[in-house]
MOPAC internal coordinates of N, CA, C and O (Angstrom, degrees):
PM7 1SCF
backbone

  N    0.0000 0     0.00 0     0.00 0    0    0    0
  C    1.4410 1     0.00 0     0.00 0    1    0    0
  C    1.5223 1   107.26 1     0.00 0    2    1    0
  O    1.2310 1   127.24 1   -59.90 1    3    2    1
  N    1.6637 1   103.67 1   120.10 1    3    2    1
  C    1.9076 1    95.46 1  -172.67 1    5    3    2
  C    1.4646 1    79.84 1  -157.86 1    6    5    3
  O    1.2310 1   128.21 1   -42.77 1    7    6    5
  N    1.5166 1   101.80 1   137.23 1    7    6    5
  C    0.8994 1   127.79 1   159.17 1    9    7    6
  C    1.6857 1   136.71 1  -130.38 1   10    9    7
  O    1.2310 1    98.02 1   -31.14 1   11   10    9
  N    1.0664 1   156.88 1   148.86 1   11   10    9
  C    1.4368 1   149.58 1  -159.62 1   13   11   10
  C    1.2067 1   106.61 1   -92.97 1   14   13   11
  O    1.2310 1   119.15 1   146.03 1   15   14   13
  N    1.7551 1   119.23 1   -33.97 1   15   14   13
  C    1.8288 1   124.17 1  -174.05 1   17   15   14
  C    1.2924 1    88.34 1  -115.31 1   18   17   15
  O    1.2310 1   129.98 1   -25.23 1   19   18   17
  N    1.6891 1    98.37 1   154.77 1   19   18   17
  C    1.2410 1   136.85 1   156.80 1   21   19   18
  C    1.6408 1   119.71 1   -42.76 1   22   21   19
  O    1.2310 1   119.37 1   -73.53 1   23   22   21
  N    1.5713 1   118.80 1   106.47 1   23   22   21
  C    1.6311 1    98.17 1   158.58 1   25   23   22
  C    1.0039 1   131.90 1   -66.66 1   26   25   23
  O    1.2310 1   118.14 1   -48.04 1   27   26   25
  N    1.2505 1   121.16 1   131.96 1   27   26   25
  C    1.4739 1   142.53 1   176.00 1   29   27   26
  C    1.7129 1   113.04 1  -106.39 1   30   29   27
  O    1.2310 1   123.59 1   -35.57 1   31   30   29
  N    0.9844 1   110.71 1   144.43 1   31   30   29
  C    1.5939 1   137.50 1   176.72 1   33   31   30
  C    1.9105 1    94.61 1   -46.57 1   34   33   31
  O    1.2310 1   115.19 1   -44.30 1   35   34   33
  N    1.3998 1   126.72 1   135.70 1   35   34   33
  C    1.2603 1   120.51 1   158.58 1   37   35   34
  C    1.6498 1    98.47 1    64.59 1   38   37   35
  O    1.2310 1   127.95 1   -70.23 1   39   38   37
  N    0.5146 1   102.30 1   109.77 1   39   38   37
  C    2.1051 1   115.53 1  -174.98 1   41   39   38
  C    1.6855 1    97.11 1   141.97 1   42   41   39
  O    1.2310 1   129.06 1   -67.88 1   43   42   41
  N    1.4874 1   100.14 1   112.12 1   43   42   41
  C    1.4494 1   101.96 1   160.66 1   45   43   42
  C    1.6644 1   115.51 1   -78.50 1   46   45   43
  O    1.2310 1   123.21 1   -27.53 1   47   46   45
  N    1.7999 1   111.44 1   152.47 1   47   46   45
  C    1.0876 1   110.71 1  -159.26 1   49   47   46
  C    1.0041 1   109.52 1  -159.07 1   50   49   47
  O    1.2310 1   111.05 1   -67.22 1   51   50   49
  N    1.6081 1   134.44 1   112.78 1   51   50   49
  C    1.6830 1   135.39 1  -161.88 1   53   51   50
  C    1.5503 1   103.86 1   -87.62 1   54   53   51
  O    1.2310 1   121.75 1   -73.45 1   55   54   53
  N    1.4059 1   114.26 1   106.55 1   55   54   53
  C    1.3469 1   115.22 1   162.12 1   57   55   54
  C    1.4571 1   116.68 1   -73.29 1   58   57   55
  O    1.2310 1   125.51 1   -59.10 1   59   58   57
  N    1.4410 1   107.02 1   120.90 1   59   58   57
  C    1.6021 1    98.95 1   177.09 1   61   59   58
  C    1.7348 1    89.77 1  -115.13 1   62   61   59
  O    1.2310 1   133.77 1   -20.04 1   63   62   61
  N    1.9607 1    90.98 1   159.96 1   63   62   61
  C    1.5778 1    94.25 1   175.20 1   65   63   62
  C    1.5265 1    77.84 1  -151.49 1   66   65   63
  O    1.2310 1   133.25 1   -41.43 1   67   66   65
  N    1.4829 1    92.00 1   138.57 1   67   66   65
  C    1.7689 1   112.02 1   161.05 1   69   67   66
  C    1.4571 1   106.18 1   -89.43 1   70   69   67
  O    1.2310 1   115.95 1   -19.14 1   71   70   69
  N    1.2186 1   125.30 1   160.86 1   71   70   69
  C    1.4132 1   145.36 1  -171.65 1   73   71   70
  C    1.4875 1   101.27 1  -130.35 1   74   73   71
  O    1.2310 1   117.34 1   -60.96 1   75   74   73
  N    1.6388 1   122.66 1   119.04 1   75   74   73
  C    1.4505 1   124.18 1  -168.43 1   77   75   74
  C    1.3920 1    86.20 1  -137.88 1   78   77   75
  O    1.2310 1   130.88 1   -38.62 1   79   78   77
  N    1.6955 1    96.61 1   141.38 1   79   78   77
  C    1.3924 1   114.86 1   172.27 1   81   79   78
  C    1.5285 1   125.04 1   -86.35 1   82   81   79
  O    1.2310 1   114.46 1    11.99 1   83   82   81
  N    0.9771 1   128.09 1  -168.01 1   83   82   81
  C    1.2144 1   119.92 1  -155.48 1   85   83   82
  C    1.5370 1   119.04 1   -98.41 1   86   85   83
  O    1.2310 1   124.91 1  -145.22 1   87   86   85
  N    1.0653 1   108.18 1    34.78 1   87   86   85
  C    1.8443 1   148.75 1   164.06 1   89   87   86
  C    1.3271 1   110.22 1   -98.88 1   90   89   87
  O    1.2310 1   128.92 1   140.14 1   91   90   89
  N    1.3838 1   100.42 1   -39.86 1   91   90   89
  C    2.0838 1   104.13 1  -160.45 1   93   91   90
  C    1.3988 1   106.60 1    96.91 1   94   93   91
  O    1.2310 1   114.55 1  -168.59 1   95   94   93
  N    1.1218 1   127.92 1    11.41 1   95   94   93
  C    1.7071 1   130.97 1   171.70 1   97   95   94
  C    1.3200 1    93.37 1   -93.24 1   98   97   95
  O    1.2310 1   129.32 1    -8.03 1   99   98   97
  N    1.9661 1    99.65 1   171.97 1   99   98   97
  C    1.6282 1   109.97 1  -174.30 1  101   99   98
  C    1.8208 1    89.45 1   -77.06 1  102  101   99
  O    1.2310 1   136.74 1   -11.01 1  103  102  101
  N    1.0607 1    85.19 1   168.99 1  103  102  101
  C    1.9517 1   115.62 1  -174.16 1  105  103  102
  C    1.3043 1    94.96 1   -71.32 1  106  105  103
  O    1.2310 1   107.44 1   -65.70 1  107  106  105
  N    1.2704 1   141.02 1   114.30 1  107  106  105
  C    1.6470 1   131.54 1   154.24 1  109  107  106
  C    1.7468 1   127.97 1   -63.61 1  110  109  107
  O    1.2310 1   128.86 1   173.16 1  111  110  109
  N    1.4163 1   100.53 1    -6.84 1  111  110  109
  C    1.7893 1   107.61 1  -137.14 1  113  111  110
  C    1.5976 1    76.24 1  -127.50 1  114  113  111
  O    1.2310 1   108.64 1  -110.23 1  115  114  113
  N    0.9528 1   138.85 1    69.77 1  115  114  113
  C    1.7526 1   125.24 1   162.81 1  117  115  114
  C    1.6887 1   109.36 1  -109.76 1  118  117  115
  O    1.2310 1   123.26 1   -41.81 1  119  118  117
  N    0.9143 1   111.35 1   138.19 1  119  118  117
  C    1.4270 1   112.69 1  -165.81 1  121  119  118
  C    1.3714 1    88.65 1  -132.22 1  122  121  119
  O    1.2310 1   125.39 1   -20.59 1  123  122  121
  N    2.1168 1   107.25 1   159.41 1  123  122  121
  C    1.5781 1    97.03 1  -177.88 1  125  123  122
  C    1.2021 1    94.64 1   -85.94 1  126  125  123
  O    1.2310 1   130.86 1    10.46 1  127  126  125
  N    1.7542 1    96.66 1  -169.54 1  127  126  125
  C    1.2001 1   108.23 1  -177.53 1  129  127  126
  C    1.4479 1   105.85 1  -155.77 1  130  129  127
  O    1.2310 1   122.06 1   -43.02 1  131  130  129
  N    1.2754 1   113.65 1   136.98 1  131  130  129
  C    1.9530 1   112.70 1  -144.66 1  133  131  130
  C    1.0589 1   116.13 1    18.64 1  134  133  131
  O    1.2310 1   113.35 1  -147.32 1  135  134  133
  N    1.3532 1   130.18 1    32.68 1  135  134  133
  C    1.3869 1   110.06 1   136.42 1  137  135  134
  C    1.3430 1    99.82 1   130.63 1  138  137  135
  O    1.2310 1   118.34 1  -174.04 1  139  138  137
  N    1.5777 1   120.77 1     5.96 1  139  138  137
  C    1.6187 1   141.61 1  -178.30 1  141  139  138
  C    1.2213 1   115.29 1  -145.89 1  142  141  139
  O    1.2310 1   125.98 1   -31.65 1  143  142  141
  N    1.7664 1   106.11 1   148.35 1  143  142  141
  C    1.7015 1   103.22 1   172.41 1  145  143  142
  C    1.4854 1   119.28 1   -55.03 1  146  145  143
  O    1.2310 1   112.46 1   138.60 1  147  146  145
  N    1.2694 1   131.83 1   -41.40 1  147  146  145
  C    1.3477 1   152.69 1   151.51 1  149  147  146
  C    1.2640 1   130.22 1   -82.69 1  150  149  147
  O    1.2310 1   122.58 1    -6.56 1  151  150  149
  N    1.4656 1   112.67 1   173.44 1  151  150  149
  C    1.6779 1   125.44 1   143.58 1  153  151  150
  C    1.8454 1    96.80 1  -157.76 1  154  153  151
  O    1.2310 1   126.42 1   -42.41 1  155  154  153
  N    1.2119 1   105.26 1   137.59 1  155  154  153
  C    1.6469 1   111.94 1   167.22 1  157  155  154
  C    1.1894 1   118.13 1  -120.96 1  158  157  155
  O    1.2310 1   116.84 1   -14.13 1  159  158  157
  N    1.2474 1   123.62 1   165.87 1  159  158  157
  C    1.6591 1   123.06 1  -172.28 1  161  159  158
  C    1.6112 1    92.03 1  -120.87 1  162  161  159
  O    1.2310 1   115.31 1   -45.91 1  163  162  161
  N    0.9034 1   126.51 1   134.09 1  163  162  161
  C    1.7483 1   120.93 1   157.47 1  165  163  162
  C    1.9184 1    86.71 1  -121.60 1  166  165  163
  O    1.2310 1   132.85 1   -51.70 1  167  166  165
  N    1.6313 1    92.77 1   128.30 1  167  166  165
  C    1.2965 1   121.40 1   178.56 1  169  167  166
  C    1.5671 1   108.76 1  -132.47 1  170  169  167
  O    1.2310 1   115.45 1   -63.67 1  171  170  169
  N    1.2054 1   126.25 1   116.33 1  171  170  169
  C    1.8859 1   135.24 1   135.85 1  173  171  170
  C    1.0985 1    90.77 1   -35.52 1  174  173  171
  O    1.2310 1   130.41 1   -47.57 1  175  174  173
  N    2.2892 1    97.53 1   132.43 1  175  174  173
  C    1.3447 1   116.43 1   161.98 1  177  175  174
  C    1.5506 1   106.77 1   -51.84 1  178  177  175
  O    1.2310 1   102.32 1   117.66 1  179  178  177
  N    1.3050 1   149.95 1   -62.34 1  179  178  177
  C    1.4045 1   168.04 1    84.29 1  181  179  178
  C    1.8440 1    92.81 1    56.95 1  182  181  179
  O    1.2310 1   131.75 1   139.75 1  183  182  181
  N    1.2303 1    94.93 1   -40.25 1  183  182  181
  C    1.7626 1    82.44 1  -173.83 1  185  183  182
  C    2.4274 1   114.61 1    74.53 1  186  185  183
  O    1.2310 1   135.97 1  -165.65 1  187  186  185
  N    1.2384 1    86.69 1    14.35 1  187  186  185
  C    1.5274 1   104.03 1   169.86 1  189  187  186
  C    1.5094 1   114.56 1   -48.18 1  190  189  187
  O    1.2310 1   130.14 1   110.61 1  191  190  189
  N    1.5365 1    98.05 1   -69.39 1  191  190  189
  C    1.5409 1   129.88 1  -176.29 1  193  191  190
  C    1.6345 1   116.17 1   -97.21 1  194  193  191
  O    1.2310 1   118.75 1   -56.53 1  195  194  193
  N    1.0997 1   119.98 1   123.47 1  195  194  193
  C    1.5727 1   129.18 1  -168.93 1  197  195  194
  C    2.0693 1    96.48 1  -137.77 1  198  197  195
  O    1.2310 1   137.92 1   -74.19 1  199  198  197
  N    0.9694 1    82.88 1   105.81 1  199  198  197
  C    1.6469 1    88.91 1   165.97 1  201  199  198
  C    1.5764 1   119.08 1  -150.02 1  202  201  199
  O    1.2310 1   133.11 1   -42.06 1  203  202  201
  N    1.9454 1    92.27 1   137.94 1  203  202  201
  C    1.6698 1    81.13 1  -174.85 1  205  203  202
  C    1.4638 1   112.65 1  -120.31 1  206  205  203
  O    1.2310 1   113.74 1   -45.00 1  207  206  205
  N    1.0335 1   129.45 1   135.00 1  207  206  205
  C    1.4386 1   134.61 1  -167.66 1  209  207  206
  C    1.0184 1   150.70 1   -99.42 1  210  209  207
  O    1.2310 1   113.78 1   -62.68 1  211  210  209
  N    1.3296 1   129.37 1   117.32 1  211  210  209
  C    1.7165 1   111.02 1  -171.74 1  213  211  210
  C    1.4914 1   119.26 1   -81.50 1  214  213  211
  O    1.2310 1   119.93 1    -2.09 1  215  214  213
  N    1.0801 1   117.74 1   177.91 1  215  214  213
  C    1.4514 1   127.20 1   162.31 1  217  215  214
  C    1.6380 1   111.66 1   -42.00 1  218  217  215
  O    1.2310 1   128.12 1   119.66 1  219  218  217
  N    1.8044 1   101.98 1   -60.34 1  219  218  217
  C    1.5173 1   124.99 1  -162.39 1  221  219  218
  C    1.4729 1    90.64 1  -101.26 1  222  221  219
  O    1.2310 1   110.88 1  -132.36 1  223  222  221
  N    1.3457 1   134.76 1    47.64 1  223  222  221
  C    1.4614 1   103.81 1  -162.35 1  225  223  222
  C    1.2694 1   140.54 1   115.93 1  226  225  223
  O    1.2310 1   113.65 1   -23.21 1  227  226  225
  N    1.2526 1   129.62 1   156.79 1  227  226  225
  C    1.5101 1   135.05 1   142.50 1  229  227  226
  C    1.1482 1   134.45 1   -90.71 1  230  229  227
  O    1.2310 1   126.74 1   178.71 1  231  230  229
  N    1.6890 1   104.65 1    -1.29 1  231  230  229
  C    1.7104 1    93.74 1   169.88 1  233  231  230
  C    1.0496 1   121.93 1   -86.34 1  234  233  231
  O    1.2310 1   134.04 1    -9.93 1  235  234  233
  N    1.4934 1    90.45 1   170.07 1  235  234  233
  C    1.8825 1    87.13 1  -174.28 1  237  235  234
  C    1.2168 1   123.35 1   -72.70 1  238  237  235
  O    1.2310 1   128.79 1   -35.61 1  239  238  237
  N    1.5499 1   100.67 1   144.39 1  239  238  237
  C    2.0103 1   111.30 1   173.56 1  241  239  238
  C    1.0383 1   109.76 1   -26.62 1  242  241  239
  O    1.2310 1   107.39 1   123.90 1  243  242  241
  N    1.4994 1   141.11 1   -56.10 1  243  242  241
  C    1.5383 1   141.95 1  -143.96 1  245  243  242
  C    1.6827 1    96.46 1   -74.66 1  246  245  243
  O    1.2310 1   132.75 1   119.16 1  247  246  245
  N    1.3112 1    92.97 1   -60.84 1  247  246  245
  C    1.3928 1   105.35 1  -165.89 1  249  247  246
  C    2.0239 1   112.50 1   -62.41 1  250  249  247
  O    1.2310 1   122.90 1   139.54 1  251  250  249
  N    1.0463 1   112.05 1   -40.46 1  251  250  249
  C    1.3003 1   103.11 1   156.90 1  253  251  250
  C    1.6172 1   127.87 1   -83.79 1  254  253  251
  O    1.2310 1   115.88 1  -173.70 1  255  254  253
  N    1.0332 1   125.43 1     6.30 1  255  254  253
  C    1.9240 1   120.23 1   148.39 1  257  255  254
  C    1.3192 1   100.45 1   -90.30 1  258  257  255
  O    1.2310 1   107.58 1   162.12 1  259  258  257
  N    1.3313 1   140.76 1   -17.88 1  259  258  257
  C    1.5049 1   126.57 1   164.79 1  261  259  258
  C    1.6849 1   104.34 1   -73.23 1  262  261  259
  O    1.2310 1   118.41 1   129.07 1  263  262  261
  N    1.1645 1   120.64 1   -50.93 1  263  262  261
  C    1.6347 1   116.52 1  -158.68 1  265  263  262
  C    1.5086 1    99.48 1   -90.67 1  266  265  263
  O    1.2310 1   117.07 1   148.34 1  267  266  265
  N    1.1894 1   123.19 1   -31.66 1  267  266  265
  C    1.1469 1   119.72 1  -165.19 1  269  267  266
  C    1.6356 1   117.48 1  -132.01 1  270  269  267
  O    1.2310 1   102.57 1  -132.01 1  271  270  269
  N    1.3665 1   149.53 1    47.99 1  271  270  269
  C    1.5495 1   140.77 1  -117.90 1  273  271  270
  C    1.9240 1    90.93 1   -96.02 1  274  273  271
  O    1.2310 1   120.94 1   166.86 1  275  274  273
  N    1.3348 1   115.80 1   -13.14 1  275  274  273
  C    1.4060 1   120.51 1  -164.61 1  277  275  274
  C    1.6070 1    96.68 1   -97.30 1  278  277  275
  O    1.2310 1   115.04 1   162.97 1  279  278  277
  N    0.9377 1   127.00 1   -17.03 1  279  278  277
  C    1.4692 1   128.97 1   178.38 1  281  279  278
  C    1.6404 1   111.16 1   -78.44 1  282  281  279
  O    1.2310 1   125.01 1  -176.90 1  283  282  281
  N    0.8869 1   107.99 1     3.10 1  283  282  281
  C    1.9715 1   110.11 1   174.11 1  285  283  282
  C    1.8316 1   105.83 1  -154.77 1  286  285  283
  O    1.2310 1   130.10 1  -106.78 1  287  286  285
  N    1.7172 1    98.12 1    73.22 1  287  286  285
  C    1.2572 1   109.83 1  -168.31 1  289  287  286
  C    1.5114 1   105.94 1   -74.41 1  290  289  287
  O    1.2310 1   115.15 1   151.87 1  291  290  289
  N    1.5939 1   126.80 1   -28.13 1  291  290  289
  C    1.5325 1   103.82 1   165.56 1  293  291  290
  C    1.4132 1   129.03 1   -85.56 1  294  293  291
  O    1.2310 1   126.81 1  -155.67 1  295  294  293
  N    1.5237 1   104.51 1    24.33 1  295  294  293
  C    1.6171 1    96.14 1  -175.72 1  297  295  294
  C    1.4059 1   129.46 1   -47.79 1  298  297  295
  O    1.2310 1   127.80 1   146.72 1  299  298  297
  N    1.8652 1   102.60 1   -33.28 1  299  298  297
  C    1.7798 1    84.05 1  -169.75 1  301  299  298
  C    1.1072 1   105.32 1  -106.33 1  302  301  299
  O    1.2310 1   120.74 1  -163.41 1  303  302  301
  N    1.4863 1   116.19 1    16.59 1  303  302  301
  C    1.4965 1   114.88 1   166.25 1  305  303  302
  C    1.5624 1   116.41 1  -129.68 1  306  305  303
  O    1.2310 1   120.98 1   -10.46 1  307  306  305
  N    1.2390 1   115.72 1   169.54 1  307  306  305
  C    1.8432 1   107.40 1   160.73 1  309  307  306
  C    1.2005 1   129.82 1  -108.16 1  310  309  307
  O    1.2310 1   121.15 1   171.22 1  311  310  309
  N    1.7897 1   115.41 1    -8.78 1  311  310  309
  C    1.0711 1   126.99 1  -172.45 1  313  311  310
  C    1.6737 1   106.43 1   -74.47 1  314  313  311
  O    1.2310 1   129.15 1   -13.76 1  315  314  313
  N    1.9090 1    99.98 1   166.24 1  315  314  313
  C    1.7268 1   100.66 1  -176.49 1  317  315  314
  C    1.6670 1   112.03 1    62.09 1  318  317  315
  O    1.2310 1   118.76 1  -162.02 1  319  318  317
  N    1.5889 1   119.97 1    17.98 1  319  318  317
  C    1.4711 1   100.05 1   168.03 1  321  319  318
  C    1.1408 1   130.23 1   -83.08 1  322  321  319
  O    1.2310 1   115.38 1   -33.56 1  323  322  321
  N    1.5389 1   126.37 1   146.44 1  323  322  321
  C    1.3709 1   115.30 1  -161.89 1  325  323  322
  C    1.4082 1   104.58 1   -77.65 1  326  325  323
  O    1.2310 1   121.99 1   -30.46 1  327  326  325
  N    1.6144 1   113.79 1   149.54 1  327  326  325
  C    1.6109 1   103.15 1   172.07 1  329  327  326
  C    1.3658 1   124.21 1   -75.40 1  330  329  327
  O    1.2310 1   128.16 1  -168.71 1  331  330  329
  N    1.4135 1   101.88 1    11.29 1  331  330  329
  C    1.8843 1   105.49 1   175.91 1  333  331  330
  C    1.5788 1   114.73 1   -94.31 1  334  333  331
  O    1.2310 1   101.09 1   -22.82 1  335  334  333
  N    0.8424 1   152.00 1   157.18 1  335  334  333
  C    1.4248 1   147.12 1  -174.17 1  337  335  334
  C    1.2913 1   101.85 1  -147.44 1  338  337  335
  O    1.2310 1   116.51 1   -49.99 1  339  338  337
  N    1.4144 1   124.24 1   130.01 1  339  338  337
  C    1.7855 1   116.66 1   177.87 1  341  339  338
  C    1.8785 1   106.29 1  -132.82 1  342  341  339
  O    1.2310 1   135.97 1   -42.84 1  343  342  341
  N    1.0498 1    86.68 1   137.16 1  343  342  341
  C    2.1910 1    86.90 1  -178.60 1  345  343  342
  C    1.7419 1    85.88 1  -122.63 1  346  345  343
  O    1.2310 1   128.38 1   -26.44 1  347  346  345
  N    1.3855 1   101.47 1   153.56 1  347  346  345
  C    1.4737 1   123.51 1  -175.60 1  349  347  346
  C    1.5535 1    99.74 1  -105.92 1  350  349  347
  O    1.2310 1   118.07 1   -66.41 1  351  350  349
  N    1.1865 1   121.28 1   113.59 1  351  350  349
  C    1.1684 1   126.65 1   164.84 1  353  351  350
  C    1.6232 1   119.68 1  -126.12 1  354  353  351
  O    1.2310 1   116.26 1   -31.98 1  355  354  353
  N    1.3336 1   124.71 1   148.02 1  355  354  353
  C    1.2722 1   126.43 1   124.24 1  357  355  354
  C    1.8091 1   145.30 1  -109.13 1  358  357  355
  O    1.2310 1   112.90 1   -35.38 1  359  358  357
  N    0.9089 1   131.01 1   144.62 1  359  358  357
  C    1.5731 1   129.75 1  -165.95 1  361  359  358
  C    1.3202 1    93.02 1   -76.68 1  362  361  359
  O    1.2310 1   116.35 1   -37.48 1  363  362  361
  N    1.4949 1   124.54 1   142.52 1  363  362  361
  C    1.3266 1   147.00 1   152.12 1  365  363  362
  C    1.1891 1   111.79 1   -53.07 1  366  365  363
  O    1.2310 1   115.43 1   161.07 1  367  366  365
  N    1.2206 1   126.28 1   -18.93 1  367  366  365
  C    1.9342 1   112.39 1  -155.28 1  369  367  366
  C    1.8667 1   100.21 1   166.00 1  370  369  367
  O    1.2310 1   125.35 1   -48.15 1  371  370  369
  N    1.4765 1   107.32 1   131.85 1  371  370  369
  C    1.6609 1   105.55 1   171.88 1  373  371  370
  C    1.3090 1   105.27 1   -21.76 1  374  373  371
  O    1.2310 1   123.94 1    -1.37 1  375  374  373
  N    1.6284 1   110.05 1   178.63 1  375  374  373
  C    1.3074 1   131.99 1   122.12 1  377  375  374
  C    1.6906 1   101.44 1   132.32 1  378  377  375
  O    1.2310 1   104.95 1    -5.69 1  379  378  377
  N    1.3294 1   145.43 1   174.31 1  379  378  377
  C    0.9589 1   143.38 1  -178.11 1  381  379  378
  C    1.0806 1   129.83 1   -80.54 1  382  381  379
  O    1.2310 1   110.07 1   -49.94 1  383  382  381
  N    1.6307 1   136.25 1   130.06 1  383  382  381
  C    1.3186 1   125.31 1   178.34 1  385  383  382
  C    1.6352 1   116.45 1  -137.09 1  386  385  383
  O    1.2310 1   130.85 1    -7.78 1  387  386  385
  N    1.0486 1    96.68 1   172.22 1  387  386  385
  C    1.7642 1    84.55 1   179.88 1  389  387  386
  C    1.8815 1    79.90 1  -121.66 1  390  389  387
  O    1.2310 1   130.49 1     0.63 1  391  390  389
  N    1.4072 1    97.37 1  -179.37 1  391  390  389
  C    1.6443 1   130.37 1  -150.98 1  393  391  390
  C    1.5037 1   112.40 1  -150.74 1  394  393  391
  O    1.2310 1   128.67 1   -69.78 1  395  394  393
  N    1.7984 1   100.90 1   110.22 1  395  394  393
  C    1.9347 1    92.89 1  -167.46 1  397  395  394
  C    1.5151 1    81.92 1  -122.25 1  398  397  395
  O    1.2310 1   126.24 1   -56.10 1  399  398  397
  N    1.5065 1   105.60 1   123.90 1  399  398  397
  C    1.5729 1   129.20 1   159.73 1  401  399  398
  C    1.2204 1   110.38 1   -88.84 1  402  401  399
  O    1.2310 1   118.86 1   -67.29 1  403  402  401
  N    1.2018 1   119.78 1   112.71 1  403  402  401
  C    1.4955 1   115.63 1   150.61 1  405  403  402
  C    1.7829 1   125.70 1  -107.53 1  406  405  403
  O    1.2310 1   116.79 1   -25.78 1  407  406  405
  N    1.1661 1   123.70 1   154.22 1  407  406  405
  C    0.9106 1   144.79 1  -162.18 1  409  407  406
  C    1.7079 1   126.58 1  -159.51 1  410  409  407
  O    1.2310 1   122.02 1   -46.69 1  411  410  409
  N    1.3538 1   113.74 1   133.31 1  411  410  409
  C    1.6474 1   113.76 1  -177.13 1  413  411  410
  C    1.2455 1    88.79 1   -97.91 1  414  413  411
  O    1.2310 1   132.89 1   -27.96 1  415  414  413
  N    1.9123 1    92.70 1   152.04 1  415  414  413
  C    1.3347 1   127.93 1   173.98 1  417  415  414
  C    1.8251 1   100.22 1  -134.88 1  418  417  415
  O    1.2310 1   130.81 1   -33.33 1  419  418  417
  N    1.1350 1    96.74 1   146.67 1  419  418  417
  C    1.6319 1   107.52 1  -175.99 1  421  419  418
  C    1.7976 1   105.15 1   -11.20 1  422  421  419
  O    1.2310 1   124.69 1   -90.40 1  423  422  421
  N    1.3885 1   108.59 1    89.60 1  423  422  421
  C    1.6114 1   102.26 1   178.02 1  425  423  422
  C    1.8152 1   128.64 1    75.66 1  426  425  423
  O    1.2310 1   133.65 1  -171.87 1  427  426  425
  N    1.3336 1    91.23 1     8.13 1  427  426  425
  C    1.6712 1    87.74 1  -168.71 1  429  427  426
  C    1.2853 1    87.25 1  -145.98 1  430  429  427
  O    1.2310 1   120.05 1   -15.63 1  431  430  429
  N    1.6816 1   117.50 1   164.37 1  431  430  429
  C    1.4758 1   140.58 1   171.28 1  433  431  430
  C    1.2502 1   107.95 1  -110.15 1  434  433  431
  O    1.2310 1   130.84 1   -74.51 1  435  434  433
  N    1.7000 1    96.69 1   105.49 1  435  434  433
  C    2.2292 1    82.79 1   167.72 1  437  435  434
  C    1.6209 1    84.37 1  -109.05 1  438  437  435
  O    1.2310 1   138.36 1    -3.95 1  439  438  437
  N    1.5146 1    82.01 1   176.05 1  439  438  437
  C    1.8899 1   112.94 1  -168.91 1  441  439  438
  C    1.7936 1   104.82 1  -134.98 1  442  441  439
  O    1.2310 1   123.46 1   -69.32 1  443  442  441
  N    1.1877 1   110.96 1   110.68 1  443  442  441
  C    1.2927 1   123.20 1   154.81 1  445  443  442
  C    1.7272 1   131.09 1   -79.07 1  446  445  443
  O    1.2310 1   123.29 1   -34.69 1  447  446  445
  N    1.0137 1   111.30 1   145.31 1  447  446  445
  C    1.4903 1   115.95 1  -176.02 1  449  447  446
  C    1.1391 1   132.39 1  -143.90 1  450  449  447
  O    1.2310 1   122.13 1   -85.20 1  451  450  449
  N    1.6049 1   113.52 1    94.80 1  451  450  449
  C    1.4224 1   100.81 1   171.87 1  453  451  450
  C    1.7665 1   112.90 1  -128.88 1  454  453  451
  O    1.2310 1   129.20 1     0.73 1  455  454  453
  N    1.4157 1    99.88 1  -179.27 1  455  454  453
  C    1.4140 1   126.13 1  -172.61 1  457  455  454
  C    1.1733 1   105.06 1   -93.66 1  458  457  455
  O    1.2310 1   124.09 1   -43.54 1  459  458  457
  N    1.5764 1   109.76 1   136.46 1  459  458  457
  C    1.6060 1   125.88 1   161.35 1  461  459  458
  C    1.4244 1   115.83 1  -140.76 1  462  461  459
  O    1.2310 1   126.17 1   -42.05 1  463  462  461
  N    1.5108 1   105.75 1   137.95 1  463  462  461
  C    1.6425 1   106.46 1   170.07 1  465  463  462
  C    1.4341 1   106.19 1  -118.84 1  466  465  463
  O    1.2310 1   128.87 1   -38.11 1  467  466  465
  N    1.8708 1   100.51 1   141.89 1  467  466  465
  C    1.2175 1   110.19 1   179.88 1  469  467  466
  C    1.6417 1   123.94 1  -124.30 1  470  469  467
  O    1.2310 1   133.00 1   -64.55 1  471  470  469
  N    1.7535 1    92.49 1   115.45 1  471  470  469
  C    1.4402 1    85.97 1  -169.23 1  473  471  470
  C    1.2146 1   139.37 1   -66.06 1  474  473  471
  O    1.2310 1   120.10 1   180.00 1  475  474  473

């Protein structure tokens, strides 16, 4: 997670994270997982702010294969996923949070974690 500007409160903002295997190359092997390349948590240390995230969003699945069916192009498969994964967020309000990515790998769930402060 790198960015050049400062997060700020209210500014939407695409977190992307690559997934590298255990070389340091991108991940070949990402498979979904309920039904997305991702899910992330953005959580306040404080526990204030709780949000969980899709790839495409927070709306719901249903409602985006009705409005949108091209916006979740690996749905009926898992193969060809990219090892980058990006969720669109903005923060409600300063303050520090950490950030849990999860992501499948051949049969298993790992979880990434990092920290962000927002000024």
């Amino acid at each position: 997670m790198r960015d050049a500007h400062p997060l700020t409160p209210k500014r939407l903002t695409m977190f992307t994270f690559r997934v590298d295997d255990a070389d340091g190359q991108p991940a070949g092997d990402l498979e979904l997982y309920m039904g997305m390349p991702g899910h992330a948590i953005f959580l306040r240390r404080d526990r204030r702010v709780f949000a969980h995230v899709h790839p495409s969003g927070s709306a719901p699945m249903a409602a985006l294969d009705i409005a949108m069916p091209s916006t979740r192009p690996h749905a009926q498969h898992g193969a060809g996923l990219p090892a980058t994964v990006s969720f669109p967020y903005g923060f409600p309000e300063p303050g520090d949070y950490r950030i849990f990515v999860q992501v499948k790998r051949p049969g298993r769930v790992v979880t990434g974690v990092f920290d962000a402060h927002v000024e």
